[in-house]
C-alpha positions as CSV (number, residue, x, y, z in Angstrom):
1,X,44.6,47.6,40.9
2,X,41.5,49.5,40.9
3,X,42.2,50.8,44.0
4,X,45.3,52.5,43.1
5,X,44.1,54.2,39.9
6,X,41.2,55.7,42.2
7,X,43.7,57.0,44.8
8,X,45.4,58.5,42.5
9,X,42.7,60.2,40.5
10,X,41.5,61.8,43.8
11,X,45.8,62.0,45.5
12,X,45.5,65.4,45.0
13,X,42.3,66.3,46.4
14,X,42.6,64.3,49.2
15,X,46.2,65.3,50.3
16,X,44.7,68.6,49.6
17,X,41.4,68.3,52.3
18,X,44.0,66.7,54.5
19,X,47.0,69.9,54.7
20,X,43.7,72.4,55.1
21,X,41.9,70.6,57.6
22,X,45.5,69.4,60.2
23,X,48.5,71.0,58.2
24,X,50.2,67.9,56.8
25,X,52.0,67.1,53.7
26,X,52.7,63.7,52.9
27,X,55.6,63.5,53.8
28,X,54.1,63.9,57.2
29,X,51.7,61.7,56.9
30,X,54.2,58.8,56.4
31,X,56.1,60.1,59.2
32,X,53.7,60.1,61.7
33,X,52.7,56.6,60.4
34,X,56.0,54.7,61.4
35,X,55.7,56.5,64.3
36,X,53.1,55.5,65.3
37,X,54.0,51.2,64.4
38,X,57.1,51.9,66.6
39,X,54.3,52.3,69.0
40,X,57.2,54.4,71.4
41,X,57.1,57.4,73.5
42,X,60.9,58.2,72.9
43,X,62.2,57.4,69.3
44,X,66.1,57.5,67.9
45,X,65.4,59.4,64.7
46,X,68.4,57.3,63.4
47,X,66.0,54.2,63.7
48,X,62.8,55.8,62.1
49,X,65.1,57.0,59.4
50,X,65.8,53.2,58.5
51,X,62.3,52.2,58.7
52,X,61.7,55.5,55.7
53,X,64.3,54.0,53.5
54,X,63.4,55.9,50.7
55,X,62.8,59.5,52.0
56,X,66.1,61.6,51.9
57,X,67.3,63.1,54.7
58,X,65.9,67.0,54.4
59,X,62.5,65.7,53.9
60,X,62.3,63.7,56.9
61,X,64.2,66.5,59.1
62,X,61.7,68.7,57.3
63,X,58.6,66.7,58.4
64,X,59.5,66.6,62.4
65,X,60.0,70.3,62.2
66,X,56.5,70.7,61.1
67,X,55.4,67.8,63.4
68,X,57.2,69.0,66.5
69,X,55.2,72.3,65.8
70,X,52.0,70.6,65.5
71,X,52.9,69.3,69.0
72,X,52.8,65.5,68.1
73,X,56.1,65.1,69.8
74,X,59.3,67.0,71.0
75,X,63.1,66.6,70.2
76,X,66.1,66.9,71.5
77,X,69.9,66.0,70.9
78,X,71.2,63.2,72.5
79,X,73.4,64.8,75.4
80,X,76.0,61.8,75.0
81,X,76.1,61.4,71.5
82,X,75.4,65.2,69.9
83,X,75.0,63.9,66.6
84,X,71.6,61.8,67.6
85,X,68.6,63.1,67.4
86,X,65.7,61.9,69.9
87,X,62.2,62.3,69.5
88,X,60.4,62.1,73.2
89,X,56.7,63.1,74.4
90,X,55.2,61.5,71.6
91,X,51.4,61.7,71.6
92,X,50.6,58.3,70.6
93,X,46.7,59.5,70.9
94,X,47.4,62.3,68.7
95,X,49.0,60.7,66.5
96,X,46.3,57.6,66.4
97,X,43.6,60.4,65.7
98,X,45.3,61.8,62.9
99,X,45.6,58.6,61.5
100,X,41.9,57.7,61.8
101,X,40.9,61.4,60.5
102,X,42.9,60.5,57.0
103,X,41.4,57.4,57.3
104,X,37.8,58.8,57.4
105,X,38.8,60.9,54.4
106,X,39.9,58.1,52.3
107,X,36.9,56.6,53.1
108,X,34.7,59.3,52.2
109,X,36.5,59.2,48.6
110,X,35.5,55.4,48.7
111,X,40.0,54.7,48.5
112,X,40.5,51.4,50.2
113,X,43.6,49.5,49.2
C-alpha cells in the first residue's frame, strides 16, 4: 500500500523526467512493456491489443505511431489480410533499455511495488 501512495505522489514527476529524457507517455510505456513479454520480433497488433484490455483503440494506435518513430519497431499491413496490422523489426534491446532506464528512475524516487 505504501508503495502505491508514493508512486503516486511522485506519477507526475516521474512520467514527467521520463517524456523529457526518451519521449514517452504512458501510454507508451505500457506498450512497449507487453512488447517486450511477447518477447517477438514480429507481433499481430490484434494480439497485443488483447494483452492491453483496457486501453481503447486510438490510444494504442496512437502509441505505435510515436513508437515506430522512436524507431523501436516498424509496421506494416498484412498483405493477405489488409485489415491486420504487423509490427516487425522490433528492437528487443531497445526496448529492454528503455525499460531498465524507467526502472532506474523509479528507483531513484525510492518507487518499488
Amino acid at each position: 500500500m505504501k508503495g502505491i501512495i508514493q508512486y503516486e505522489l511522485h506519477r507526475k514527476d516521474v512520467l514527467n523526467q521520463i517524456h523529457d529524457k526518451k519521449k514517452l507517455k504512458k501510454i507508451d510505456i505500457i506498450t512497449l512493456f507487453y512488447i517486450n513479454e511477447m518477447n517477438a520480433t514480429k507481433i499481430y497488433v490484434r494480439r497485443l491489443r488483447k494483452l492491453m484490455y483496457n486501453t481503447s483503440s486510438s490510444e494504442i494506435a496512437s502509441s505505435l505511431k510515436n513508437l515506430e518513430s522512436l524507431g523501436y519497431f516498424k509496421k506494416k499491413r498484412d498483405v493477405q489480410d489488409e485489415r491486420k496490422i504487423i509490427l516487425f523489426d522490433i528492437d528487443l534491446e531497445a526496448i529492454r533499455d528503455t525499460l531498465d532506464f524507467i526502472e532506474e528512475t523509479l528507483d531513484e524516487k525510492d518507487l518499488k511495488f
